[in-house]
C-alpha positions as CSV (number, residue, x, y, z in Angstrom):
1,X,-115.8,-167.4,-161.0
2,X,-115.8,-166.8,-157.3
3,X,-117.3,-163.5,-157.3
4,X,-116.7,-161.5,-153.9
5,X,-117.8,-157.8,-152.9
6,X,-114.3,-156.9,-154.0
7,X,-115.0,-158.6,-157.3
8,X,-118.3,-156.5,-157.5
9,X,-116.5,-153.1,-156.4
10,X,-113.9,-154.3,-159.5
11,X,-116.0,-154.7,-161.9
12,X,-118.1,-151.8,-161.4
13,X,-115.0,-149.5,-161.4
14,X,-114.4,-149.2,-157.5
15,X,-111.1,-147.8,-157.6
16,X,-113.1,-144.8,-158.5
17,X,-116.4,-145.2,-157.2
18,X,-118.5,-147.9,-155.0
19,X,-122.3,-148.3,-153.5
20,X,-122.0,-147.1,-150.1
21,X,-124.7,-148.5,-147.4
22,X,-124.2,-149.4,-143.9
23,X,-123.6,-153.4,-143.3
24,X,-126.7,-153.6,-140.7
25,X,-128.7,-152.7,-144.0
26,X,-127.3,-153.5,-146.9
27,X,-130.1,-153.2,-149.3
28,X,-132.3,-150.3,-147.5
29,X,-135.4,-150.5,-146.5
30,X,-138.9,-148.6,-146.5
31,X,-138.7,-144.9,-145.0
32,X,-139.6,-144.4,-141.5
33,X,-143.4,-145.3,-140.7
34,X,-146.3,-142.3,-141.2
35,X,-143.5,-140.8,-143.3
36,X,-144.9,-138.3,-146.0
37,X,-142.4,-138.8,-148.8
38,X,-142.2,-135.8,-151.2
39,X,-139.7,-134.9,-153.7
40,X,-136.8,-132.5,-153.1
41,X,-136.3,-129.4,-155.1
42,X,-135.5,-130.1,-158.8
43,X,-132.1,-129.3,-160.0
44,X,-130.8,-128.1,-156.5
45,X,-127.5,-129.0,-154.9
46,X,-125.4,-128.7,-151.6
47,X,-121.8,-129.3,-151.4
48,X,-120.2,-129.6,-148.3
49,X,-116.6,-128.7,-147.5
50,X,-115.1,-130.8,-144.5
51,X,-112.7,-129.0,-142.8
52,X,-111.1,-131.5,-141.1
53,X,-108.8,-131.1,-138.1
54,X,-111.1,-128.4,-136.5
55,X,-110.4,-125.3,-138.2
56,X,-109.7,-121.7,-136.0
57,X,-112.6,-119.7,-137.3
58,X,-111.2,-117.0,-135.4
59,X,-108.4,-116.4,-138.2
60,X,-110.7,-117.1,-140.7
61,X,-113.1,-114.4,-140.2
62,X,-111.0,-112.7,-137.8
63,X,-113.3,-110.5,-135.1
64,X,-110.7,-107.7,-135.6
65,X,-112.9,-105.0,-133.9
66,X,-113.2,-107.0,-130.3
67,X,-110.9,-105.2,-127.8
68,X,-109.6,-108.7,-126.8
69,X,-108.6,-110.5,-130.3
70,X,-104.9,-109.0,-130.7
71,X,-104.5,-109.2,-126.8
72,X,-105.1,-113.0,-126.5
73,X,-103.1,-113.9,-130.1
74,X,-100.2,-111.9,-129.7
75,X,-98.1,-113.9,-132.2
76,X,-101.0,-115.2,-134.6
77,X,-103.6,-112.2,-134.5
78,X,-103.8,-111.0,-138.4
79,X,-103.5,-107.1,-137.8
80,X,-106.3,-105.1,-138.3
81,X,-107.4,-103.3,-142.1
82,X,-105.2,-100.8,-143.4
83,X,-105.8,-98.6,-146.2
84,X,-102.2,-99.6,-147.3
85,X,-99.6,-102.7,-146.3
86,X,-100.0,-106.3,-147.4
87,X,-101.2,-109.1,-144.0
88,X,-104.3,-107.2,-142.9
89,X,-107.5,-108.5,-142.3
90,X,-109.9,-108.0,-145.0
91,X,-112.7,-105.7,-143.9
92,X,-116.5,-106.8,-144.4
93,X,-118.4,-105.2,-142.0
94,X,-116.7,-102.9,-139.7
95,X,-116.1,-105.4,-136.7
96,X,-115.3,-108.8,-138.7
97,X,-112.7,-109.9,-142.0
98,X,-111.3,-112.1,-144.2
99,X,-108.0,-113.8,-143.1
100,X,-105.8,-111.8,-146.0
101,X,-105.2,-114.7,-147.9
102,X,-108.5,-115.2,-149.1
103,X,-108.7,-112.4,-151.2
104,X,-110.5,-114.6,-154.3
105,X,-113.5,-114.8,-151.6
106,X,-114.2,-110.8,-150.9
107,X,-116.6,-110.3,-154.0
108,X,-119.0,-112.9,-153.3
109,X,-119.1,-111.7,-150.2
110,X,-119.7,-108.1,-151.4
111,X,-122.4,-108.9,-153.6
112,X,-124.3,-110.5,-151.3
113,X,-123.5,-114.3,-152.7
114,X,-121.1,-115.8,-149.4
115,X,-121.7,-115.0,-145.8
116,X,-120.1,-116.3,-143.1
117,X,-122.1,-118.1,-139.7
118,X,-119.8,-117.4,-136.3
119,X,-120.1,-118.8,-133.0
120,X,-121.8,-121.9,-134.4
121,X,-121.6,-125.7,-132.8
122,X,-123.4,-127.3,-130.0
123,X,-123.4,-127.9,-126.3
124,X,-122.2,-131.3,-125.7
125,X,-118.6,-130.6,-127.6
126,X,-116.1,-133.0,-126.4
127,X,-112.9,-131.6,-128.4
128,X,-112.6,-135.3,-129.8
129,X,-111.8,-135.2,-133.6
130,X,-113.3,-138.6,-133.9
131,X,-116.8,-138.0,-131.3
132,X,-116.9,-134.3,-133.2
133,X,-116.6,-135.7,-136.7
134,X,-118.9,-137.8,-136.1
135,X,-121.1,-135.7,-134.4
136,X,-121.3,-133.1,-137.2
137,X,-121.6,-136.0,-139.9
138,X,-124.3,-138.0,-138.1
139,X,-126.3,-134.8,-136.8
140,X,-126.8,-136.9,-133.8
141,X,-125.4,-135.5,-130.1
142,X,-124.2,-138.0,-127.9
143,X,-124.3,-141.4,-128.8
144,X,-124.0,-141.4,-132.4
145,X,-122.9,-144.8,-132.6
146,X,-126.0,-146.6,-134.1
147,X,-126.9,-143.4,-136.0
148,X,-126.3,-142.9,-140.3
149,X,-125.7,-139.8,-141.8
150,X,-127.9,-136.9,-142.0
151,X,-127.1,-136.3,-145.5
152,X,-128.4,-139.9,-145.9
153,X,-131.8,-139.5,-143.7
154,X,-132.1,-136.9,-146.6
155,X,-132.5,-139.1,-148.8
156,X,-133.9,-141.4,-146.9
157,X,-137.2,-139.1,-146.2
158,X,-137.4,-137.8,-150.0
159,X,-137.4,-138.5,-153.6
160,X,-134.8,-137.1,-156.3
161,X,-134.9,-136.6,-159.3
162,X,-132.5,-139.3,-161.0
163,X,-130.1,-142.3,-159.3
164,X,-127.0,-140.2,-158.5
165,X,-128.4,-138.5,-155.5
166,X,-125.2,-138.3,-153.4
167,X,-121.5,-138.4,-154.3
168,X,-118.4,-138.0,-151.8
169,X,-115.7,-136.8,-154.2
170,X,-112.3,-139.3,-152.6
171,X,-111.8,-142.8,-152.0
172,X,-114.0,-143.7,-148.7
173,X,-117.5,-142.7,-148.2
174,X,-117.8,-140.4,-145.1
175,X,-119.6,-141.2,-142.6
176,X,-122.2,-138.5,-143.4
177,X,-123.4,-140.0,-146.2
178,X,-123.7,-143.8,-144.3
179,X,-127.4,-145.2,-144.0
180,X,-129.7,-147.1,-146.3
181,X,-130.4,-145.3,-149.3
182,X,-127.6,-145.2,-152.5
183,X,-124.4,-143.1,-151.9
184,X,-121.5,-142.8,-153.9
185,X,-117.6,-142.4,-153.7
186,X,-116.0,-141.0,-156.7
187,X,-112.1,-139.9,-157.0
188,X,-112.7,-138.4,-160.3
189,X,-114.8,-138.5,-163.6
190,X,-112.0,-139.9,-165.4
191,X,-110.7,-142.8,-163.6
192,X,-113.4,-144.8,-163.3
193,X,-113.1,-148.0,-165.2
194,X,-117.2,-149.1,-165.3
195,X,-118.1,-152.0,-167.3
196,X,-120.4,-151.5,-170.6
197,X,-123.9,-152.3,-167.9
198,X,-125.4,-153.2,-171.1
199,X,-123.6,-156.9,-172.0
200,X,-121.8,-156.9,-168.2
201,X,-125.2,-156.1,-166.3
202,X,-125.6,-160.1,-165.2
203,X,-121.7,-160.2,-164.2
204,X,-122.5,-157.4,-162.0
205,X,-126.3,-158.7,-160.9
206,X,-124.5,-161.6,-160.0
207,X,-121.6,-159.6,-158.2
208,X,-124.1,-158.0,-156.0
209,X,-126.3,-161.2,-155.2
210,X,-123.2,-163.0,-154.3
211,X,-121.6,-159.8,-152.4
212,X,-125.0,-159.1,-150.2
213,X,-127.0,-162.5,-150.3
214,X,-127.8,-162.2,-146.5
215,X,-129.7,-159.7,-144.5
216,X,-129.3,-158.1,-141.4
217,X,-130.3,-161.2,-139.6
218,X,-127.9,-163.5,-141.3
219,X,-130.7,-165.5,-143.9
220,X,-130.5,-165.7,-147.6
221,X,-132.0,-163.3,-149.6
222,X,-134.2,-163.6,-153.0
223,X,-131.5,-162.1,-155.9
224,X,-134.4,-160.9,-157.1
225,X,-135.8,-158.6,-154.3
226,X,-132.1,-157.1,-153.5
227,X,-131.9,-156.2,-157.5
228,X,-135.6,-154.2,-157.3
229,X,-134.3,-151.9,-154.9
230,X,-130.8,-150.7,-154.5
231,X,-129.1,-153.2,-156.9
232,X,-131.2,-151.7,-159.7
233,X,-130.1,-147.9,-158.3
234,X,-126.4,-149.0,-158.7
235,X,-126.8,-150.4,-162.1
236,X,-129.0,-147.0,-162.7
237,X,-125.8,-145.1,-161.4
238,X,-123.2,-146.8,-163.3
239,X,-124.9,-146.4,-166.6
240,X,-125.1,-142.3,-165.6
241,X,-121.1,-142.1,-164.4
242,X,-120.3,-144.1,-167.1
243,X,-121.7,-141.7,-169.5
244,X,-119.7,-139.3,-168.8
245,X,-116.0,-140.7,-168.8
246,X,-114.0,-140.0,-171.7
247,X,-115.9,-136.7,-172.4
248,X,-113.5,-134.0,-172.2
249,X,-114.3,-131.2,-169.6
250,X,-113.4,-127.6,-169.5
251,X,-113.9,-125.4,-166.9
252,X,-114.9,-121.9,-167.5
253,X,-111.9,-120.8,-165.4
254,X,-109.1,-121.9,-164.3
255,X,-108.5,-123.8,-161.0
256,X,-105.6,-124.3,-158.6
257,X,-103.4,-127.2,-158.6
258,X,-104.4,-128.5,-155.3
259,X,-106.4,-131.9,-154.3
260,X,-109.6,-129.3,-152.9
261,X,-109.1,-127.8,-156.5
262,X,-109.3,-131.1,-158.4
263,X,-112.5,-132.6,-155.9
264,X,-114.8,-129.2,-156.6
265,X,-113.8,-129.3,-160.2
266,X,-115.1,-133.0,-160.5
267,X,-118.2,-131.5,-158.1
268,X,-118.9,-129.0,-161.0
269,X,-118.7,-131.4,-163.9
270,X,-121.1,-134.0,-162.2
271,X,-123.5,-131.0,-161.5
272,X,-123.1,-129.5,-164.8
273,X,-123.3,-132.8,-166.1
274,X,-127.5,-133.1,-164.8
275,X,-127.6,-136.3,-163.0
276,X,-130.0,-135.5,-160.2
277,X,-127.0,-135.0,-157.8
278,X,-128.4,-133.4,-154.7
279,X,-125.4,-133.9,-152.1
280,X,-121.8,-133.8,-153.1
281,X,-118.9,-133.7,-150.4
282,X,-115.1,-133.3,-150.0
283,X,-112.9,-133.8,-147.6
284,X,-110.0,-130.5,-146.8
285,X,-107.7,-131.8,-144.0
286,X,-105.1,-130.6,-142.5
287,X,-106.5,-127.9,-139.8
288,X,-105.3,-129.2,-136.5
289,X,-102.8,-126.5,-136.0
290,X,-101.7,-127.0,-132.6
291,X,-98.1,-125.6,-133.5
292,X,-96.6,-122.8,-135.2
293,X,-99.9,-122.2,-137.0
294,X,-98.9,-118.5,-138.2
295,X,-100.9,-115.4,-138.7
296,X,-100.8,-113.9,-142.0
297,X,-98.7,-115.9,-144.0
298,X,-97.6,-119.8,-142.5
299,X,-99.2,-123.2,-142.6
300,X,-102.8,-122.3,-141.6
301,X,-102.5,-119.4,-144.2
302,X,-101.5,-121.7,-146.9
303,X,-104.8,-124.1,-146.3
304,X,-107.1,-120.7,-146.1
305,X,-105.6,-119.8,-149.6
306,X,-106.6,-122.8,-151.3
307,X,-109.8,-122.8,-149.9
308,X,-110.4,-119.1,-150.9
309,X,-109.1,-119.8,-154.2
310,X,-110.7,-123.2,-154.6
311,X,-114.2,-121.8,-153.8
312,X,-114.0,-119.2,-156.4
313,X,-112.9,-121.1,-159.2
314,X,-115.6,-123.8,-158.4
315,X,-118.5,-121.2,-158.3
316,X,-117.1,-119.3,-161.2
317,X,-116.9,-122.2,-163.2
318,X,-120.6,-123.1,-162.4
319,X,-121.3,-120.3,-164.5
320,X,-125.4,-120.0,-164.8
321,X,-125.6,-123.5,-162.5
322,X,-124.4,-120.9,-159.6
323,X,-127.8,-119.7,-159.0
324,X,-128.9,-124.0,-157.9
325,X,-125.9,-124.9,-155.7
326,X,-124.9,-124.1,-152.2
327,X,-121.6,-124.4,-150.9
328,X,-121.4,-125.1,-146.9
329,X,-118.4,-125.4,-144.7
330,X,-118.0,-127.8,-141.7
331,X,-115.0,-128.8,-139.1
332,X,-114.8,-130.8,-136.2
333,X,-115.1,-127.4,-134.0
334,X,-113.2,-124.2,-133.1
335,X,-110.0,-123.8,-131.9
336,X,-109.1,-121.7,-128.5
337,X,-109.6,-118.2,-128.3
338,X,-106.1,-117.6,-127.3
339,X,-102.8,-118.7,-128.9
340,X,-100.9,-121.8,-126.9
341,X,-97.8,-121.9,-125.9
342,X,-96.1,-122.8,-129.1
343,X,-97.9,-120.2,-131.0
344,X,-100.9,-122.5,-132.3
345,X,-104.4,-122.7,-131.0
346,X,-106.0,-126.3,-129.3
347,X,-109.3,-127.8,-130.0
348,X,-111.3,-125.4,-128.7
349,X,-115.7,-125.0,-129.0
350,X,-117.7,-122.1,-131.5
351,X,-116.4,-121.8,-134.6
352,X,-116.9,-120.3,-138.0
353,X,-119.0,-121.7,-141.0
354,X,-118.9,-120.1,-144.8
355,X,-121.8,-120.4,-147.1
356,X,-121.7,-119.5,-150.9
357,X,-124.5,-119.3,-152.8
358,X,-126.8,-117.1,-155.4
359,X,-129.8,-117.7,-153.5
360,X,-128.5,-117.1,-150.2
361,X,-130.5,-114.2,-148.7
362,X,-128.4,-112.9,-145.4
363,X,-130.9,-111.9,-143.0
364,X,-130.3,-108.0,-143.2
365,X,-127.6,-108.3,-146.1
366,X,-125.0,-109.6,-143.2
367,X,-121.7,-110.5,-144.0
368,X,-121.8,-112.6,-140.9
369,X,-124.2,-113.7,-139.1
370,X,-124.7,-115.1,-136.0
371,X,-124.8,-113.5,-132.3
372,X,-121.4,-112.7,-131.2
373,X,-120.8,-113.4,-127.8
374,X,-117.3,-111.8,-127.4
375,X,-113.8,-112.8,-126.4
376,X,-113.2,-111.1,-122.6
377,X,-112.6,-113.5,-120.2
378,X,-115.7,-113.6,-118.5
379,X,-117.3,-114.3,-122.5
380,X,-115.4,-117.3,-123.0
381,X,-116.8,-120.7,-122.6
382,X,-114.8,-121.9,-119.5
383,X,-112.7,-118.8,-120.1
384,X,-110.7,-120.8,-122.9
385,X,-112.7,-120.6,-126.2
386,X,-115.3,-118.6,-128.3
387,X,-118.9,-119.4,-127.1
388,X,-121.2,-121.4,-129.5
389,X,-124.4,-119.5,-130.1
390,X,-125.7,-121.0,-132.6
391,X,-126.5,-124.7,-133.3
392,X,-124.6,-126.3,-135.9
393,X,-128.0,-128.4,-136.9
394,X,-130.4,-125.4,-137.1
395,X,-127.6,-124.2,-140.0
396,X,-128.0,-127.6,-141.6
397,X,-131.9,-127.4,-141.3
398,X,-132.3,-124.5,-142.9
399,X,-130.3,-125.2,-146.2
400,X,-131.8,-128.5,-146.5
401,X,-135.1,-127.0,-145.9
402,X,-135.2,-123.8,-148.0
403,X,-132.4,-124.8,-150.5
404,X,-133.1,-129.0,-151.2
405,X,-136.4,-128.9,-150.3
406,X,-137.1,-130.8,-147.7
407,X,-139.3,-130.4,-144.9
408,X,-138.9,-134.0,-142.8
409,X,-136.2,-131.9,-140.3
410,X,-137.7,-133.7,-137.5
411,X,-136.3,-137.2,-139.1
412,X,-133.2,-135.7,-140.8
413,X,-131.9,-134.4,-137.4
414,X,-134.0,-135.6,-134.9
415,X,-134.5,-134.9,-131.5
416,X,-134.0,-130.9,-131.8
417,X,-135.9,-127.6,-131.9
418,X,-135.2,-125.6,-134.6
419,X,-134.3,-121.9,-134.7
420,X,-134.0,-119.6,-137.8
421,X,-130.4,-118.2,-138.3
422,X,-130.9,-116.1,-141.4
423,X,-129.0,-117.5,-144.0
424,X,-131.7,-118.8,-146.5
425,X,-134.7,-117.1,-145.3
């Protein structure tokens, strides 16, 4: 048999799941010299929410108390709380809200379990969704060619606690989890098709000698040596995935019948399901609403509902597991501060991040954190969009710090001075 990395990703169920490492690398190699490795928190995990499109924080938690919001989104401003009337901003705090369709989310937020971060991103935004994405993804400002993922540098400076570290829940692995260490991309639970490791493990030893028997350099590697390392963590991984197919899973509530639905519901079973995961991620696209985006109800309402109502059902259905899991958003950036001429809003600069979580600890019980900077025209980055003031990596840093564990910041995202921003602690 001619047996080809397609063969490999065949055989070891790829329509559903697949080793994901960066060709320059295939096989890893040691951490980065006069590293400390140490392990990461047991039992903890982050799941990150891609909002992909660059998502208008500004409608999501909607600065309803700033003199200039309804004057600069005349047709797509969500109206300000109301004791009575349905299409009214959500009150948390006096000055910001929820957009009204994301109801499901207001009691976390009241007990203290989700906060919002506004005015976060960074000072070299291009509006490119590809530079952004990969920007965000690679923790890196500038050129982020050459550069993995952060959430891969995370594993790449620690130790877990089983070999199903990080899974992407769809068909690709993002470029956030790209880099040397095992990664995984899963479209569900039930459609993978693994083989039984324990009479097929040379057919797939063979697979992956065949698939990666050169290095970076272009010379033969011992079968051997590449099976020590990451060949043995994949065959490690399939035996835990494969574990769990054919069990039947029910949630403790009931989710939405929506694609972000189905990904966090596969999230909760593989967390529920005590693998070691550490990192899971999903992709929610659609949030380039350059036209017609609405204001209450419309398009960009729609896609704020199924979030809302997505998010709840996942951390509901985590039951007692809540209390080890964070939930972070992310998006390419903001949109512009004011509507456009066909009543949507442009790639803009500072935008909106949610967090959810029983161990967040919202520096001065916050609903949103963050310093505003305000939406005159004279507050405005280049009088157009909503000022970033804080860094999207010092958000990052602190949940992988406080929340994973780890303390290597300096190699995770490198080349930038932290700041606190109250979220963890």
């Amino acid at each position: 048999m001619h047996l080809t990395r397609r063969h490999f990703l065949k055989v070891s169920g790829a329509l559903g799941v697949y080793l994901g490492i960066t060709p320059f690398n295939v096989f890893g190699e040691d951490p980065p010299a006069g590293a400390e490795i140490k392990p990461v928190a047991k039992s903890k995990t982050l799941v990150l929410v891609f909002m992909r499109g660059g998502v208008d924080g500004l409608n999501l938690v909607v600065p309803w108390k700033d003199p200039n919001y309804q004057k600069i989104r005349k047709a797509i401003a969500i109206p300000p709380p109301a004791k009575e009337g349905a299409g009214r901003t959500l009150d948390l705090d006096g000055f910001f809200g929820l957009h009204p369709r994301m109801a499901s989310l207001l009691p976390f937020f009241k007990d203290g379990t989700a906060a919002a971060l506004h005015a976060v991103g960074h000072d070299r935004n291009t509006r490119s969704h590809f530079e952004e994405q990969d920007v965000w993804e690679t923790g890196v400002t500038g050129n982020t060619i050459n550069s993995d993922g952060w959430v891969n540098r995370h594993l790449l400076t620690s130790t877990g606690h089983g070999p199903i570290r990080a899974v992407a829940i769809g068909d690709a692995l993002p470029r956030i989890m790209h880099g040397k260490c095992c990664a995984y991309a899963v479209h569900g639970v039930d459609d993978l098709s693994l083989p039984d490791t324990k009479t097929d493990r040379a057919v797939v030893g063979a697979a992956l000698e065949h698939a990666y028997k050169k290095d970076a350099k272009g010379k033969s590697g011992d079968a051997r040596d590449l099976l020590a390392d990451t060949g043995q963590a994949t065959l490690a991984g399939i035996d835990q995935l494969k574990g769990l197919v054919g069990k039947p899973y029910e949630p403790k509530t009931k989710y939405p019948q929506t694609e972000i639905a189905r990904q966090l519901m596969q999230a909760a079973r593989l967390i529920k399901a005590d693998v070691g995961l550490e990192v899971v991620e999903v992709d929610y696209g659609g949030w380039d609403t350059h036209q017609f985006q609405g204001g209450p109800d419309g398009p960009y309402a729609d896609l704020a509902q199924g979030l809302a109502e997505s998010l709840a059902a996942f951390m509901t259905d985590l039951s007692d597991r809540a209390k080890d899991v964070v939930v972070l958003t992310l998006s390419d950036f903001g949109r512009t501060a004011a509507e456009n001429g066909t009543l949507g809003t442009d790639h803009g600069w500072g935008n909106c991040l949610l967090a959810l979580g029983a161990s967040l600890k919202r520096e001065g019980r916050k609903a949103v954190l963050g310093n505003w900077p305000g939406l005159a025209p004279d507050q405005l980055h280049e009088q157009r969009d909503l000022l970033h003031t804080t860094d999207f990596r010092d958000v990052i840093a602190e949940v992988v710090r406080v929340h994973l564990g780890n303390e290597a910041l300096a190699k995770v995202l490198p080349e930038h001075e932290f700041k606190g921003v109250g979220l963890m602690g």
